[in-house]
VOGU-3710 file (C-alpha; in Angstrom, 3 decimals, decimal comma):
1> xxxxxxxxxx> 181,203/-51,401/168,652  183,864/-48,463/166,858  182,221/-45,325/166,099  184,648/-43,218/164,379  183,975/-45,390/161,001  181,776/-45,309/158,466  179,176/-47,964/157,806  177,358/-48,662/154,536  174,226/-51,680/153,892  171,664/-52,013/151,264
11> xxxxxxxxxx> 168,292/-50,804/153,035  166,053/-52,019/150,530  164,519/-56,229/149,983  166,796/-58,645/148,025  165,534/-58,804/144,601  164,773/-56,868/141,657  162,404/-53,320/141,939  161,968/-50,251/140,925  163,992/-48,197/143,684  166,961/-49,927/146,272
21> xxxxxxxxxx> 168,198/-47,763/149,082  171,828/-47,668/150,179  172,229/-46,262/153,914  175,425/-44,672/154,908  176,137/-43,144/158,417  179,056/-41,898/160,075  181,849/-39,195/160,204  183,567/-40,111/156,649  179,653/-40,210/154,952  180,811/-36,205/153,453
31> xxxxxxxxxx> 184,223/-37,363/151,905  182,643/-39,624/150,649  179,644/-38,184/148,761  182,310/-36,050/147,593  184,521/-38,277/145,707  181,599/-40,285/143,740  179,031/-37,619/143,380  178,749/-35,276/140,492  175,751/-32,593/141,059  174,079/-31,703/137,620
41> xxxxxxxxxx> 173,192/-28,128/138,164  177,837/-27,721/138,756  177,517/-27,562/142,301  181,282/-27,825/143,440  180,021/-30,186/146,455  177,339/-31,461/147,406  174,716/-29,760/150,242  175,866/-30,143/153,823  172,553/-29,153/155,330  169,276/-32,054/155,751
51> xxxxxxxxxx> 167,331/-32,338/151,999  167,121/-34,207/149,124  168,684/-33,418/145,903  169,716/-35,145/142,210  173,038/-37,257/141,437  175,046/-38,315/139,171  177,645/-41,389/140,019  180,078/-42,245/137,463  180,464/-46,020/137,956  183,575/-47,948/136,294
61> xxxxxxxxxx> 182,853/-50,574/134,110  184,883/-53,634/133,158  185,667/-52,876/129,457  187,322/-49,155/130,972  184,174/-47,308/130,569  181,936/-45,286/132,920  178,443/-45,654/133,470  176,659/-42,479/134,446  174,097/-43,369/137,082  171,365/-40,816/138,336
71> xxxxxxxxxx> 170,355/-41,093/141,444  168,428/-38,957/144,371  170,292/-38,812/147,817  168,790/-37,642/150,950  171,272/-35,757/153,108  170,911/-36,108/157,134  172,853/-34,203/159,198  174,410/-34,728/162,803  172,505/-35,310/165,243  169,175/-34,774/163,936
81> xxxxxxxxxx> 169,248/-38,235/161,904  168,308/-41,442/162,988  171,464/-43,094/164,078  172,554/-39,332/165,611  175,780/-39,274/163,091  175,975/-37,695/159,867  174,141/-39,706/156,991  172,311/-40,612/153,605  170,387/-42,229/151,899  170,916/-43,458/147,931
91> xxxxxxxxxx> 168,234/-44,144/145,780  169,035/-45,908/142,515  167,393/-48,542/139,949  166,936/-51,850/141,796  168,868/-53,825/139,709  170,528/-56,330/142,310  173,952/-56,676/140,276  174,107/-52,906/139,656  173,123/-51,940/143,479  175,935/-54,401/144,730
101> xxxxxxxxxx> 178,489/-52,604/142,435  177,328/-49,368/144,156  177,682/-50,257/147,324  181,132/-52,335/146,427  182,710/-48,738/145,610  181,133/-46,663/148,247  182,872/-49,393/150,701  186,415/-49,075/149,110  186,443/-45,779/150,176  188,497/-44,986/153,289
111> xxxxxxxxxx> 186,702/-45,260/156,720  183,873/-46,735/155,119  182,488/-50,308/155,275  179,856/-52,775/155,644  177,290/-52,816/158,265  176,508/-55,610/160,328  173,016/-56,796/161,468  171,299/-53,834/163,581  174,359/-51,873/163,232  172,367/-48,701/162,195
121> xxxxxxxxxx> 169,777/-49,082/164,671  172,850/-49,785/167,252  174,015/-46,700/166,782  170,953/-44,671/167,097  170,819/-46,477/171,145  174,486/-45,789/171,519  173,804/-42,068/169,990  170,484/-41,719/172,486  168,324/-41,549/169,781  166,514/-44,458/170,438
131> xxxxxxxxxx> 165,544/-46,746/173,926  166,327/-49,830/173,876  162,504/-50,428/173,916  161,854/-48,623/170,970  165,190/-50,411/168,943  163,342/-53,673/169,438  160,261/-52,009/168,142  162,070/-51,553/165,232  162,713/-55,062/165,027  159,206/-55,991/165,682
141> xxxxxxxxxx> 158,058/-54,095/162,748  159,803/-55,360/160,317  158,751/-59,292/161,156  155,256/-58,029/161,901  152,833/-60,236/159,921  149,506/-59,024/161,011  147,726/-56,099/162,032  147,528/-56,810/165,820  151,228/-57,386/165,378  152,463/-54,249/163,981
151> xxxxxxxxxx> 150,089/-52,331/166,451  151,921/-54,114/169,467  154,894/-53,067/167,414  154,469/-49,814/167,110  153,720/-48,916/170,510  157,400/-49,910/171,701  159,026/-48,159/168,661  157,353/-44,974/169,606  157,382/-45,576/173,373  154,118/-46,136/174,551
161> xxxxxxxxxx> 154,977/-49,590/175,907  158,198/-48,230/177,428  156,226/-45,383/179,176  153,817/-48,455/180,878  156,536/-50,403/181,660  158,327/-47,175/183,680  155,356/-47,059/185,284  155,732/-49,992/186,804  159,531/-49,840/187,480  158,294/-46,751/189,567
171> xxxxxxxxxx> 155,816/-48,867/191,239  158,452/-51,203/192,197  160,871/-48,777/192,928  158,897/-46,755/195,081  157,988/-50,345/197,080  161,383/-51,360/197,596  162,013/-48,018/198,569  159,221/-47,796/201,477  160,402/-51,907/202,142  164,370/-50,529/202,493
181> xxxxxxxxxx> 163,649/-47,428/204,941  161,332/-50,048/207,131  164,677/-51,930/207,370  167,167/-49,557/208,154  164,177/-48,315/211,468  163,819/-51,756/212,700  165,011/-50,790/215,940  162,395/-47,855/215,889  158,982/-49,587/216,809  157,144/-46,919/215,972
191> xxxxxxxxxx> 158,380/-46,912/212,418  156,366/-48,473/209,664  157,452/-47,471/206,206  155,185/-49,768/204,446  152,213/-52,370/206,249  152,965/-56,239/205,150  149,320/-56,277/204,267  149,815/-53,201/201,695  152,898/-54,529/200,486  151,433/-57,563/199,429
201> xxxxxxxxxx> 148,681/-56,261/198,348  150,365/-53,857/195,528  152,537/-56,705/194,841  149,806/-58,568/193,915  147,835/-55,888/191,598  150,954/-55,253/189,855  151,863/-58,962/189,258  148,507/-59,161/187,861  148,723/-56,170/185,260  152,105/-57,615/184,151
211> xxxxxxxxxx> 150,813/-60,614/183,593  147,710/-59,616/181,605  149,986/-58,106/179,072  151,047/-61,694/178,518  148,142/-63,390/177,238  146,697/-66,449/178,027  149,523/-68,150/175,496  153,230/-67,683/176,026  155,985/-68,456/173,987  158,293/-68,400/176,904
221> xxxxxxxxxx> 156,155/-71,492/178,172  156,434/-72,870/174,770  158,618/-76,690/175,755  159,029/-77,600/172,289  160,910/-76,442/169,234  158,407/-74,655/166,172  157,812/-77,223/163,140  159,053/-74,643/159,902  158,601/-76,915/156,858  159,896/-76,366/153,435
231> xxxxxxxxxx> 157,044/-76,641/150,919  156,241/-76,053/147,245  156,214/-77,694/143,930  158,909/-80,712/142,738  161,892/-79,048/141,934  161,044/-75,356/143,386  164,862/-75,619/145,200  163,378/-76,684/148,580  166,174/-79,583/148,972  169,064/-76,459/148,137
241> xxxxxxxxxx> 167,444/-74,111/150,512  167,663/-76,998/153,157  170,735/-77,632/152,969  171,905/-73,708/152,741  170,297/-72,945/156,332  171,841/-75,677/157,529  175,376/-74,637/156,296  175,767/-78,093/155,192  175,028/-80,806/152,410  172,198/-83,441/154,416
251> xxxxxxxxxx> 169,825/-83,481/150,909  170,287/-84,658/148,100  169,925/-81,983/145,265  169,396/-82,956/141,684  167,361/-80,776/138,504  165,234/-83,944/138,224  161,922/-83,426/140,147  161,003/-86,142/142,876  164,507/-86,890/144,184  163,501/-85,842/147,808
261> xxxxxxxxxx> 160,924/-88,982/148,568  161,510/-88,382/152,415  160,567/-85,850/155,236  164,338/-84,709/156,633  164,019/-83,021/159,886  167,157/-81,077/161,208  167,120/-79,083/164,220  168,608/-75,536/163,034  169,266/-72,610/165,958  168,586/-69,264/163,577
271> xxxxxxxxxx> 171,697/-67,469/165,537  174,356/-69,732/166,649  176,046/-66,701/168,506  173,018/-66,307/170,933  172,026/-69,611/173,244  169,023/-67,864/173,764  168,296/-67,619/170,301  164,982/-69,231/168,817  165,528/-73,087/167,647  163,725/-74,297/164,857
281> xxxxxxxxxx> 163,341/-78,106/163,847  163,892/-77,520/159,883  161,484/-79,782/157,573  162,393/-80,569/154,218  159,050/-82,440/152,249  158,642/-83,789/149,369  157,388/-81,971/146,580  153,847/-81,114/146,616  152,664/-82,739/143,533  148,863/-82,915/142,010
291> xxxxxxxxxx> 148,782/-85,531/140,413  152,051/-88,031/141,709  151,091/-90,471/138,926  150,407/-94,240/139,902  153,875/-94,954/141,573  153,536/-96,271/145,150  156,914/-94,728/146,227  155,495/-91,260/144,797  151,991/-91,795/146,532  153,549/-92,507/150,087
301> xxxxxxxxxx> 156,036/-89,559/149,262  152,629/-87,218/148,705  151,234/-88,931/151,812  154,265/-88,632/154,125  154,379/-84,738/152,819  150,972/-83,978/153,809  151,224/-85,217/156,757  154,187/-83,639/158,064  152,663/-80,190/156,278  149,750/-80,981/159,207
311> xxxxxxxxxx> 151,827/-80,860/161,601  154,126/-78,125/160,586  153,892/-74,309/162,895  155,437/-72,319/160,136  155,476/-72,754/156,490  158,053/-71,832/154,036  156,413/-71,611/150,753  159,070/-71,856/148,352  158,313/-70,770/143,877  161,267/-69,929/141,705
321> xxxxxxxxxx> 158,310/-68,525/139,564  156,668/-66,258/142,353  153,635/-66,445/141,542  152,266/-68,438/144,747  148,941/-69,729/143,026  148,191/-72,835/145,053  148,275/-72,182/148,433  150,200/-75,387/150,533  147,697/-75,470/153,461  145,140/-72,707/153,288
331> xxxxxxxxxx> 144,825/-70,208/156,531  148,267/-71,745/157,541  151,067/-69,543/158,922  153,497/-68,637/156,243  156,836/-66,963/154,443  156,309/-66,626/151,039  160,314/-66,908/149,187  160,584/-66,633/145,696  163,781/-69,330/145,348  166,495/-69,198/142,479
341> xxxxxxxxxx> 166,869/-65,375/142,736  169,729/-65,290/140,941  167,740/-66,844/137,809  166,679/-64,856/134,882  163,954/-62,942/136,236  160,185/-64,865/136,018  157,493/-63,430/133,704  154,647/-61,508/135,779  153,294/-63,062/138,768  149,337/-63,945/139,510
351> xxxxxxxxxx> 147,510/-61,040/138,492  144,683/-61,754/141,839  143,889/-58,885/142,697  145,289/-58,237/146,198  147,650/-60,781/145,925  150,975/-59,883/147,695  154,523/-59,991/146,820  157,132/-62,456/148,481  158,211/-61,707/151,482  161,740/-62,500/150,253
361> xxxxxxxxxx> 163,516/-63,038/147,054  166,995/-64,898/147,781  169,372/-67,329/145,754  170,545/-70,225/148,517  174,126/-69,485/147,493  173,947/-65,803/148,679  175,005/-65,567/152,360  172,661/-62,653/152,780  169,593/-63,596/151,904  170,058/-66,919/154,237
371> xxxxxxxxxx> 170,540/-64,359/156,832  167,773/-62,390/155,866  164,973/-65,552/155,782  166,571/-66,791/159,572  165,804/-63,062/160,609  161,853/-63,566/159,095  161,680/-67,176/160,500  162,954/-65,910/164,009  160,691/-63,067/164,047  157,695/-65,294/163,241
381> xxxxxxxxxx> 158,559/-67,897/165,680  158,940/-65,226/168,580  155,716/-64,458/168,739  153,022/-66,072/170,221  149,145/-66,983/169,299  146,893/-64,691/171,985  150,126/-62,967/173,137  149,191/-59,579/174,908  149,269/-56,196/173,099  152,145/-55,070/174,558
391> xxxxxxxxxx> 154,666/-58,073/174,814  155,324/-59,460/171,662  158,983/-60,762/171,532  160,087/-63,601/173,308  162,738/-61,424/175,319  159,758/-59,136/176,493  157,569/-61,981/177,995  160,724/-63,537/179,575  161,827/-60,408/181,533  157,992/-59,687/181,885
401> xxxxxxxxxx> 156,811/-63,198/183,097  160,004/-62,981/185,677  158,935/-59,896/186,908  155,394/-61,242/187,328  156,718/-64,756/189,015  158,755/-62,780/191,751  155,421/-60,313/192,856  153,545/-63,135/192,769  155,429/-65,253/195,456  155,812/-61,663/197,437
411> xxxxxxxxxx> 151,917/-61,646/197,398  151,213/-64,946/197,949  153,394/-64,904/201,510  151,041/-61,968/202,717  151,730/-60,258/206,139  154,450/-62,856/207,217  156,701/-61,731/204,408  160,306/-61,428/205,795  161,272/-57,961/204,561  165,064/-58,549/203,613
421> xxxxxxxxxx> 163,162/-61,743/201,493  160,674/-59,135/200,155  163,099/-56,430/199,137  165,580/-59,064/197,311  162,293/-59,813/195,440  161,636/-56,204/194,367  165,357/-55,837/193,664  165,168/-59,056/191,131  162,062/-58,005/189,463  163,278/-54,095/189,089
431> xxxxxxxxxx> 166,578/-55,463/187,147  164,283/-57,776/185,223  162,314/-54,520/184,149  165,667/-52,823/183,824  166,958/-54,705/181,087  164,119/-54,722/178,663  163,851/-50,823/179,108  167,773/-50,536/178,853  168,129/-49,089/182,435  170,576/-51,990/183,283
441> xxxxxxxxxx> 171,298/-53,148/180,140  174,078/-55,979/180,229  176,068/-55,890/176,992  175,109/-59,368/175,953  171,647/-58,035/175,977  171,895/-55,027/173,592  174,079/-57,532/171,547  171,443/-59,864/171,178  168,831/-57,314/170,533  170,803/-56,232/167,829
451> xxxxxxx> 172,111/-59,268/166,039  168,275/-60,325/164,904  167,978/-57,263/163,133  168,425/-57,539/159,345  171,492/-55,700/157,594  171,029/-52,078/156,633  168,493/-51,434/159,842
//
């Protein structure tokens, strides 16, 4: 990953609001707040030190003419900012079509360009600002849907998790250790580094903590691919959406409601650069209609849509309108997308008190957005029902249940363990610990940690 450029994302949810954030970072982020600010008080440039202050952008139109934009930018300077390099932040209206403009010119300056999934958060590891631990808390957070979930979250983004999970690479470390020494003084009888007995013994207490972080449910055990079904009203651009996050044309698509009649099922992998990636089988129903009329072909369309919905694991609940008034399958596990972004904007959603915004706003022709719903569906499907507080991504119980696996067998061989067998044991679950803490982080690892992130994190 280079460095010594610049890299530039919009921070902020697709869709229309109040306030988007650009993020910039990187050695050309001063020339270039130079040569599209203007500072309103006549500053001749503007501050080089960490605080917020008020813009101006002069933004070229088509017909010749400049719009003036005011904005508020938060300065960060090297290294006290997140990703360690010299940054900001731009605040502006939320129009989509005016934000993408912004960022257009703040990426034909020179150095600067777009970031790639993670790439901020990337940098911050790279920079030591962040643990690999507490990078995939990032990532955790932001496709937390519940309470318990951001709570697991949180405690690898600040490092609490990482701290109990050195704790036990000391454990093990300090075993293989006392295991090693016992090795190199087998010709001294007198010599015993570490009893068999004890040795199995803390084997088998720490297998046991490890694996009590797991939960009784793992998805690492999980055999089959997650159900994630496509669901809404006739003609809410389910069929379109389908075929977008599939990269290719398998349903028909007409303005006409009712022209899916069938369940399609594809099977979709939501990163096709990572085999370990999660892998989806992608539903595409029939429109979820009240009252189908006395048709038979509509009534067995209704019938074969509810029944798939039954059987679905994730639901995405798809209104052009937004307003997300009938809920699919009530209590069901869902992703609430407001389809046909790039239509006129709807009139005001459900006024329910409580009732929450989509998750995501997205047009299926915009390559970002697709991106951004297989980074929600992936984060969803990672976790696990009656996972443990502590692992919560499917990387985390794979290296963890590993770990777990290897003390286990130690323990279970007792006093007869052979102790070259027992020390290649330790050494396996150590690097197993290793890479989820970044000790012994292979690159493919910290790129795959990375690439589920969403753009401008």
């Amino acid at each position: 990953m280079a460095l010594d450029d610049t890299i530039a994302a919009i921070a902020s949810p697709h869709g229309r609001s109040p306030r988007a954030i650009l993020r910039v970072s990187g050695p050309h982020t001063r020339s270039l707040l130079d040569s599209i600010l203007s500072l309103p008080d006549g500053a001749d440039e503007p501050p080089q030190s960490r605080r917020a202050f008020a813009a101006r952008l002069k933004l070229p139109s088509q017909s010749g003419a400049k719009l003036t934009l005011p904005l508020l930018v938060l300065r960060f300077v090297a290294p006290k900012s997140y990703t360690g390099e010299d940054g900001a932040e731009i605040l502006l209206p939320g129009n989509p079509l005016l934000v993408q403009r912004v960022l257009d010119l703040i990426v034909s300056h020179d150095g600067v360009r777009r970031a790639g999934p993670g790439e901020f958060s990337a940098r911050a590891y790279l920079n030591g600002r962040l643990t690999l631990d507490e990078a995939e808390g990032v990532s955790m957070l932001i496709a937390a849907a519940t309470d318990e979930e951001r709570a697991a979250a949180a405690k690898w983004m600040k490092g609490e998790a990482g701290e109990t999970c050195r704790r036990w690479g000391d454990e093990l470390t300090e075993m293989l250790a006392l295991v090693e020494a016992g090795i190199d003084f087998t010709d001294q009888e007198d010599v015993v580094a570490i009893e068999p007995a004890e040795l199995a013994s803390r084997a088998g207490e720490l297998a046991s903590e490890i694996s009590a972080t797991l939960g009784p449910a793992s998805a690492a055990t999980q055999t089959t691919e997650p159900k994630v079904a496509l669901v809404g009203a006739p003609s809410a651009g389910k069929s379109t959406l389908f075929n977008a996050l599939l990269g290719r044309r398998r349903a028909v698509t007409h303005e006409d409601p009712g022209t899916t009649r069938d369940v399609l099922a594809e099977p979709l992998s939501l990163d096709e650069s990572d085999p370990d990636a999660p892998r989806i089988l992608l539903l595409d129903l029939p429109g979820l209609d009240a009252d189908p009329g006395e048709s038979p072909s509509a009534r067995a369309a209704q019938a074969s849509a509810r029944d798939a919905l039954a059987e679905a694991d994730l639901l995405l609940w798809c209104d052009p309108t937004a307003r997300f008034q009938t809920p699919p399958a009530a209590g069901r596990p869902n992703i609430r997308v407001r389809t046909k972004a790039d239509m006129p904007a709807p009139p005001l959603r459900s006024t329910i008190p409580g009732d929450p915004p989509p998750d995501l706003e997205l047009s299926a022709f915009d390559p970002a957005g697709i991106a951004s719903l297989k980074v929600l569906i992936a984060g969803r499907c990672e976790r696990a029902p009656g996972s443990g507080d502590l692992a919560v991504s499917r990387h985390h119980r794979r290296s963890l249940a590993a770990a777990a696996d290897l003390l286990s067998g130690l323990a279970s061989e007792g006093p007869g363990a052979d102790p070259s067998v027992a020390a290649e044991r330790l050494r396996a679950a150590l690097d197993h610990l290793g890479e989820l803490l970044g000790r012994i982080p292979p690159d493919e690892v910290i790129g795959r940690v990375f690439a589920r992130f969403c753009v401008g994190k």
